[in-house]
N, C-alpha and C positions, 0 to 999 in steps of 0.2 A: 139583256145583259150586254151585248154588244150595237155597235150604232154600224150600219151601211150608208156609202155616198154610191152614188149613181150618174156618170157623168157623160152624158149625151144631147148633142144636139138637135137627135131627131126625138120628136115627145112621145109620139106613141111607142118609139123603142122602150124607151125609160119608163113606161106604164107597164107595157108588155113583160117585160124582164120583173118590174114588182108584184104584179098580180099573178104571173104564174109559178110565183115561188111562195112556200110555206115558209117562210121567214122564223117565224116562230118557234118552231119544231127546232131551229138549229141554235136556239137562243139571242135568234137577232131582233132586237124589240123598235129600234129605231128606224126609218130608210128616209135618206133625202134627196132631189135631186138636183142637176144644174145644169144648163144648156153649154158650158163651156169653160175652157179652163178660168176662162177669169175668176167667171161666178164662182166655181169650186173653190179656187184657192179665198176668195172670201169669206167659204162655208167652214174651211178647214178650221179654223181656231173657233169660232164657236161652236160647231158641230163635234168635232174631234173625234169622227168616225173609225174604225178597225181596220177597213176593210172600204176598199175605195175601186169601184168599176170604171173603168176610162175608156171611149173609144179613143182611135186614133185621129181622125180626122175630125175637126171642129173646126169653126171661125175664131177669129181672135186669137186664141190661143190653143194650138191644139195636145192633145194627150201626150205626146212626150216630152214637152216643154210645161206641162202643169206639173207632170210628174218632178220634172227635174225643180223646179221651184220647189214644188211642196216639198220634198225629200230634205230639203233644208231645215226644217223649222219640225218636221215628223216624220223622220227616219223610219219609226218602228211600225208605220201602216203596212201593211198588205196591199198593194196594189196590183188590180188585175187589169190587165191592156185585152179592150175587145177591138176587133178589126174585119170589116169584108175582104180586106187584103192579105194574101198569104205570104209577101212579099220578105225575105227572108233579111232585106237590110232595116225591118220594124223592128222583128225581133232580136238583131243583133245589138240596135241602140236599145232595144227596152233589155236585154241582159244586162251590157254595162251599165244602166240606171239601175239595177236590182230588182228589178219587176220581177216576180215568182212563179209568171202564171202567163198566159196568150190565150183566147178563146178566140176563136171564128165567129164571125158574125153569118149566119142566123146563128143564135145561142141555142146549144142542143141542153134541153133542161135537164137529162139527166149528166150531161157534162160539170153543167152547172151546178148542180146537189152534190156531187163527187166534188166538186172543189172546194163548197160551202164545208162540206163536212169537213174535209182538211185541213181548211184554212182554220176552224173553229175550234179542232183539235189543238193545233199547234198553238191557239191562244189560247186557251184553256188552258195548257200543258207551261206557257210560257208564264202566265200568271201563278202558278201555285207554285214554282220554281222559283220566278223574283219574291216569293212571299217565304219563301222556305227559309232565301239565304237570309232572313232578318228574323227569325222564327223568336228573339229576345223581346223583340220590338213589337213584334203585330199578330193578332188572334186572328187565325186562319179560318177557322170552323165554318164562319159568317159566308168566307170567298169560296165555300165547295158550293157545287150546282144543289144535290142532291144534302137529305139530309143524315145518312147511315156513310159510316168506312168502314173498311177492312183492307189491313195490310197484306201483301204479300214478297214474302225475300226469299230468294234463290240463292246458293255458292252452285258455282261450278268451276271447276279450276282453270286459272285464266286464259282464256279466250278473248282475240281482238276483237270479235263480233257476238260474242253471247246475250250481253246485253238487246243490243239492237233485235237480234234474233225471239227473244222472250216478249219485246216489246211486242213485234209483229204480231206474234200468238195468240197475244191476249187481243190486243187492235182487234185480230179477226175473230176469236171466241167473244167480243163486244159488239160489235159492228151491227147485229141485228136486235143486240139488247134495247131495250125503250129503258129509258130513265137508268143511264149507266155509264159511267164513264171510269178512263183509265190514265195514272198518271205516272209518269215514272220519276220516281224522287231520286234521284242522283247526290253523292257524298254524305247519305244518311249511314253508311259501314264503308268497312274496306271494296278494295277496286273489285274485288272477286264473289264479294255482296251486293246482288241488286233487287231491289227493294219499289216496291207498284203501290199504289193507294187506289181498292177501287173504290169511287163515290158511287152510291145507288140509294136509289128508291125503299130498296127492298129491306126489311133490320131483322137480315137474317146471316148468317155465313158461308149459307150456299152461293152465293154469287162467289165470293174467293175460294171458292173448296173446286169449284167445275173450271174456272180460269187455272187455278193452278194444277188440275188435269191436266185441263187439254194443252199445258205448254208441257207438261211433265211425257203428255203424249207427241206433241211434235218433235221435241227435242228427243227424242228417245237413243240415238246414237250419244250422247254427251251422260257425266256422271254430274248428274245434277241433283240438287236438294229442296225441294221447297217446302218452306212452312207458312199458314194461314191462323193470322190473330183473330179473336172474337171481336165480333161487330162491335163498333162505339158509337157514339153520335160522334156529328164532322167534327164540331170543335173537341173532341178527345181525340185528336186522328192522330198526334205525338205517341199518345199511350199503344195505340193499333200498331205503328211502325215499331215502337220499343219492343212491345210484345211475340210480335212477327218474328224480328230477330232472336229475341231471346231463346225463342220454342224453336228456330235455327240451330243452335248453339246445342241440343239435344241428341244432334247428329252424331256425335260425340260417343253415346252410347248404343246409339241404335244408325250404325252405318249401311246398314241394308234399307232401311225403310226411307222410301222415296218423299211423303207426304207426313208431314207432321202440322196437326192438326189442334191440337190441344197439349197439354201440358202439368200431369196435376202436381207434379213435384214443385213446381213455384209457387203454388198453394200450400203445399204440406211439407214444411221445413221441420227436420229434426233439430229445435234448438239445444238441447239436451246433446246430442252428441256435440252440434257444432261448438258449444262450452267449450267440451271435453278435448277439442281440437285447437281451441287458440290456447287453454290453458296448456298442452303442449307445447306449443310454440313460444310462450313464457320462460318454460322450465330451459328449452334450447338457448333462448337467451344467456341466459343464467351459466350454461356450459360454456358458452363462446365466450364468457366472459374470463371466465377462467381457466379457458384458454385448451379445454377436454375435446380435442376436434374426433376423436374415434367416436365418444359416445355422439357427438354434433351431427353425424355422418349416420348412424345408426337410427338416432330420433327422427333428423330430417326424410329420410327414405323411408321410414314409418306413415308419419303424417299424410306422405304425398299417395300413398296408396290408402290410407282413410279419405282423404281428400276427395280424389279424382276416382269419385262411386257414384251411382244411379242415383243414391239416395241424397246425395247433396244436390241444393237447387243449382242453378247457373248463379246466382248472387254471391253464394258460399263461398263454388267455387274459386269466382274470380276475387276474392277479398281474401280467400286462403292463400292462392295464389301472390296477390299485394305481398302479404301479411310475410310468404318465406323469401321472397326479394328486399323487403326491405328488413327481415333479418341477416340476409348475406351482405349489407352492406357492411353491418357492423364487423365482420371478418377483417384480418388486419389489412395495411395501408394496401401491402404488394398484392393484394386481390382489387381493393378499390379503385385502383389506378390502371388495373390490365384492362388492355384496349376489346378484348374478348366478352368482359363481362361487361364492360359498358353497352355494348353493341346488343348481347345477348339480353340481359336487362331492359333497353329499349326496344327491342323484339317482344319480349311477354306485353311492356305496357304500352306498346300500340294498340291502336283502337280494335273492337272486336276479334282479339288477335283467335280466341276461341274455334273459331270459322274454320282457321287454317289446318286443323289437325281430322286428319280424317277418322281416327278412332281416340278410344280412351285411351288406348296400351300407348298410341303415338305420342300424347302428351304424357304421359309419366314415363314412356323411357325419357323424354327431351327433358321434365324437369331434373329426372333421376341424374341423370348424366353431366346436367349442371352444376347440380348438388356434389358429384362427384367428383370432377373436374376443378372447380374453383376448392376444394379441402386438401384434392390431391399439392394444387399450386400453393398452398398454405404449407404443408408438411413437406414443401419442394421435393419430390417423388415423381415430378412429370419429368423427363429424357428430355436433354436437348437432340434432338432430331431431326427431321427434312421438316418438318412440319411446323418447327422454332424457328429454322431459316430463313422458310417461305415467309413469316409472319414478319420477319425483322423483316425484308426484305421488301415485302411489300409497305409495311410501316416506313420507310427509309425511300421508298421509290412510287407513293400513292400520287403523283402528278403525271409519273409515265402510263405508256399504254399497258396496261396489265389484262392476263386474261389467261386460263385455264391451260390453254394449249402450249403457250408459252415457259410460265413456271413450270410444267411439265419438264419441257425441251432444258431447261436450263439448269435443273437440278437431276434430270435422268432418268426420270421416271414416268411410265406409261401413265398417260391422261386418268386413265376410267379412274387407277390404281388409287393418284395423288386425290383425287375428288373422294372418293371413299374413305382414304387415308384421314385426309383433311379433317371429314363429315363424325369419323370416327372420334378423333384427337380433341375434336373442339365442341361439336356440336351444332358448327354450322356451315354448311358451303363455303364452299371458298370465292363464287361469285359475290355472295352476302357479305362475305368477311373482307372484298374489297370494298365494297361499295360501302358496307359501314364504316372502314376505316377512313375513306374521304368523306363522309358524311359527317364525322366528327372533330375531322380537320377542318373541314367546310364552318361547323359552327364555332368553332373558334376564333375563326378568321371573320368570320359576318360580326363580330362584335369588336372590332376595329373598324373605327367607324373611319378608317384611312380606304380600307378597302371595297372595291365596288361588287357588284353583284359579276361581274363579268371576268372582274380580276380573279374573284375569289374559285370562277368554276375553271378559267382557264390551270388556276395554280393545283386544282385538284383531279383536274383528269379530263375534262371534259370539254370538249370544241366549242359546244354548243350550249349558252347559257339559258337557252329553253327548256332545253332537254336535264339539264344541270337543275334548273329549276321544278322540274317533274320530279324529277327523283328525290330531292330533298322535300318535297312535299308531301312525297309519298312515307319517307324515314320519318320526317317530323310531325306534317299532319296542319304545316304553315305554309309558306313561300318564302324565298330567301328575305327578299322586303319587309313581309310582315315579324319576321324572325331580326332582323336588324333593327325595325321600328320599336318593335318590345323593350330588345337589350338596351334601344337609348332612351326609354323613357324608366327602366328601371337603372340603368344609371344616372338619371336626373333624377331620379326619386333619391339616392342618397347624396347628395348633393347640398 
């Protein structure tokens, strides 16, 4: 699967170092070699090796000069610098070349197997990742080693390091596995969703049932969740990940239980109630229309407790869910227009937003209080208050520094209080409730095509249009560019 060069000018090095390694076993099928950089960089475009051994010392041309040439024309090899010399200005120039790796010469073999397996992981790993982000374009099935998956996704509430942490777990719950490997698919859910593909041998589910053990067991200090999808073959590994998630998403109702493992409610859907549930939501129309917000109020906080039960699958729910949002659009202008429900609204229809609730009662108070909230602002019944203030306030001053402690201080009231307050009135933090309110400024201004990506973060709060661009990636689920390149090809489309 992969090709080895081997670049040395002594020959029985270069025999030595091929014959005592199992090449095979690590999926390396090819090895070539070459007495010196010239030769090598000759070999490189026909050969187009992975993984490239170099000593330092050669004639002609020696290994940190081969490297600096090759690295021209094949950036993405792995190059490991061997050397009898431990001399510490080798390794300074092979760092800035980006060499990854230094081994001392005599080569200790099991040094060697420990890098081999590394280096082969991280292309493995690098491979099905360039293959992901094009998943419209290219049948992946073919590119696994093995021919069985099984998904596995985790939530655990956000953590700078969880990820990484989960990765290692499973690394080591694999590491002595034969015919098994581990992939971590990254932007398959939300940032607080992380999501593993194991390939194996094996077409059975125990391999993802004991890996997500033993992570459920290392991690044991963290509230973590994992669920395991049923085996597929490789090229069904879409359906493994989908399903992984989904049986995730059951958390919902069973917050105590660590391992979720199957799932028979996406098999046995009550279509028969779920009728009985949109023809509901029919009838509410039909009130809105006519403008009966008491009865609107009464029906809708019906539905969402049929809704949000054991017995609806994850599909239901979230198309139930659809189904009372884009009922509340049709509420009159001064609800369509608050900058609250916009914000809140693209909150439910972010991606896997399901994840985020740690029980069922959590999401139906959050729709309840939606429901409530945006009828109360209909029958104008909400006070104006600290909490209308803060919001003009912030609407009127979303380019300055804002933040918790502050609107505090300057309206008089105790932090915990106003965040509570806030949480209470609206429904949503008040950190959220800033960040979505320049989030929404933010996309208004990216479709002026006057404005730049830099202008746009400076004008909405942000120093740093990296960091400007993280966070609207995370709101929208784009990047400001690709949100700008949209808006001007659907404004040439009318045109």
């Amino acid at each position: 699967m992969y090709k080895v060069m081997i670049v040395d000018d002594e020959k029985y090095i270069r025999k030595s170092i091929k014959n005592r390694i199992d090449w095979e076993s690590f999926g390396i099928t090819d090895i070539r070699e070459a007495g010196n950089g010239e030769e090598a960089l000759t070999l490189m475009d026909e050969f187009c090796p992975k993984i490239v051994l170099v000593d330092i010392r050669m004639p002609k041309m020696d290994g940190l000069a081969f490297i600096q040439e090759a690295k021209k024309k094949h950036p993405d090899v792995n190059y490991v610098i061997m050397s009898a010399y431990s001399d510490f200005s080798y390794a300074q120039t092979a760092i800035r070349l980006g060499v990854g790796a230094y081994l001392l010469k005599p080569i200790d073999e099991e040094e060697m197997k420990k890098l081999l397996n590394t280096l082969v992981h991280r292309l493995d790993e690098d491979k099905l990742a360039r293959r992901i982000r094009k998943l419209k374009n290219v049948e992946l099935g073919s590119d696994l080693q093995y021919p069985y998956a099984v998904s596995l996704a985790f939530y655990a509430e956000e953590q700078d390091d969880i990820g990484r942490r989960i990765e290692t777990a499973l690394q080591s719950q694999t590491v002595q596995s034969e015919n098994t490997l581990v992939y971590y698919l990254r932007n398959c859910s939300r940032s607080d969703c992380y999501v593993f593909l194991i390939n194996s041998q094996d077409n059975t589910q125990e391999a993802g049932i004991s890996c997500a053990e033993a992570v459920l067991e290392t991690i044991c200090q963290t509230e973590l969740t994992a669920a395991v999808s049923k085996v597929f073959n490789r090229d069904e590994f879409r359906k493994a990940i989908s399903q992984s998630i989904c049986y995730l998403k059951r958390k919902l109702f069973y917050p105590k239980k660590k391992l979720i493992i199957n799932s028979v409610w996406e098999n046995n859907s009550s279509d028969e109630r779920w009728t009985a549930v949109r023809d509901e939501v029919s009838q509410i129309d039909r009130l809105i229309m006519r403008g009966e917000y008491e009865r609107v109020e009464e029906g809708l906080l019906g539905i969402i407790d049929k809704l949000v039960d054991k017995s609806s699958t994850v599909l239901q729910l979230e198309e139930g869910i659809d189904e009372i949002l884009m009922l509340l659009r049709h509420l009159p202008e001064e609800v369509r227009d608050d900058s609250d429900f916009n914000i809140m609204f693209h909150d439910f229809r972010s991606k896997d937003y399901l994840l985020e609730y740690h029980t069922a009662e959590n999401l139906k108070k959050r729709l309840k209080n939606l429901v409530i909230r945006l009828l109360n602002l209909v029958e104008r019944q909400e006070a104006k208050d600290a909490v209308l203030s803060i919001k003009g306030y912030i609407i009127r001053n979303y380019a300055e520094s804002l933040n918790v402690t502050e609107l505090a201080q300057k309206y008089g009231l105790n932090v915990s209080y106003l965040s509570t307050l806030f949480k209470e009135r609206t429904g949503i933090n008040l950190t959220a409730y800033i960040e979505g309110t320049r989030m929404e400024k933010a996309k208004v201004l990216l479709k002026d095509k006057k404005w730049s990506v830099t202008e746009v973060a400076m004008h909405t709060g942000y120093s740093s249009s990296n960091y400007f661009s993280k966070v609207f990636k995370k709101y929208t689920g784009v990047t400001p560019k690709e949100f700008k390149e949209t808006e001007r090809k659907k404004s040439k489309s009318k045109l």
